[in-house]
C-alpha positions in Angstrom: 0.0 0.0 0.0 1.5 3.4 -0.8 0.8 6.4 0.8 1.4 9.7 -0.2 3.0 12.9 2.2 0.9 15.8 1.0 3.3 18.9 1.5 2.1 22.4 1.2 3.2 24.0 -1.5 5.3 27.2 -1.0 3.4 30.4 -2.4 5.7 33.1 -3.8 5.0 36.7 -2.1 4.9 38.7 -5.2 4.9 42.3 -3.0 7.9 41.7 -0.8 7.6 45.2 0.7 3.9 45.7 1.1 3.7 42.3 2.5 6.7 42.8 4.6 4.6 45.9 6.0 1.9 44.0 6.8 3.5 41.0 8.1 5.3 43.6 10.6 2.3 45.5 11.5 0.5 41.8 12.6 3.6 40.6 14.0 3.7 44.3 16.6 0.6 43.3 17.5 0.7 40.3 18.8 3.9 41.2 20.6 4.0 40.3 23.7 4.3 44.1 24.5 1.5 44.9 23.0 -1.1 41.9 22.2 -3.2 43.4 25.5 -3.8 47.0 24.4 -4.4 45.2 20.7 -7.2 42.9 22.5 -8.3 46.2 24.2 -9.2 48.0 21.0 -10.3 45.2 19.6 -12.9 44.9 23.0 -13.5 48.9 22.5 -14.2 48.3 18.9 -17.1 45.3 19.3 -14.8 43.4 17.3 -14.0 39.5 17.1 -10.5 38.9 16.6 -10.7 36.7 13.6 -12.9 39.6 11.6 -9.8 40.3 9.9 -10.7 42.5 7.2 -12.4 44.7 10.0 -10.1 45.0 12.1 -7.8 46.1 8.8 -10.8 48.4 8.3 -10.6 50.2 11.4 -7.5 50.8 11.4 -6.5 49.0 14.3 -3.5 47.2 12.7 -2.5 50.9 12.0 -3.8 53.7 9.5 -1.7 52.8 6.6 -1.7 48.9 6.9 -4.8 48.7 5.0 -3.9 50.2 1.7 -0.9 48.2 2.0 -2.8 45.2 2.1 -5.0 46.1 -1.1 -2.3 46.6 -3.0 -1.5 42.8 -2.5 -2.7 40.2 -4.8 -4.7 37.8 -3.9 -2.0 35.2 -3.3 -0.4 37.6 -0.9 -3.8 38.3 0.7 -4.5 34.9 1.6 -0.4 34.3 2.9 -1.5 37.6 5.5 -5.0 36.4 6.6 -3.4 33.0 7.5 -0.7 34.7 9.2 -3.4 36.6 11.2 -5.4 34.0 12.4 -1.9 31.2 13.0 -0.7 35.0 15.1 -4.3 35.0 17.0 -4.1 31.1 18.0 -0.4 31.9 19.6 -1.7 34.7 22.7 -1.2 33.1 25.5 -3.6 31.2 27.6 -4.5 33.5 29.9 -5.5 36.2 27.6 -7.2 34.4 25.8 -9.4 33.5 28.5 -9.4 37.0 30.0 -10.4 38.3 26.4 -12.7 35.1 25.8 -15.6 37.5 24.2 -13.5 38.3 21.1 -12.8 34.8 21.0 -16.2 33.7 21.0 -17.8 31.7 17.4 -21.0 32.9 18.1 
């Protein structure tokens, strides 16, 4: 019987620098210096944490991270809304509990 490894393949970033700007802004905000205040404004906002486009949309992520986002293609979109949602699984335990509401599916 044979059975196959599926590998993901590696997508090519086609924006290095937009993406780069995007990746960082994600990447300050799940800091560890600064993932509270970002669950805070998230909280303040009536936002869920994996609404990514809305949180991009109110600026949250910072004023110019969302044009630098739709200048991406799509390929480069979708590499930045997993990168969002693997950062959001990573907060610690304890914040996520503390910030459960933004967690929330419902």
């Amino acid at each position: 019987m044979l059975t196959a490894l599926r590998e993901q393949g590696v997508i090519p970033v086609t924006d290095p620098e937009s993406f780069g700007a995007v990746q960082a802004a994600i990447e300050a905000a799940f800091s560890a210096a600064r993932v509270q205040d970002f669950l805070k404004s998230l909280l303040r906002a009536g936002l869920r944490i994996r609404d990514f486009e809305l949180v991009l949309g109110k600026g949250i992520l910072g004023a110019p991270t969302a044009s630098q986002y739709n200048r991406l293609g799509n390929g480069d979109q979708g590499l930045i809304r997993e990168f969002y949602l693997a950062s959001l699984e990573q907060v610690a335990p304890e914040l996520r509990v503390k910030f459960s509401k933004l967690y929330a599916y419902y």
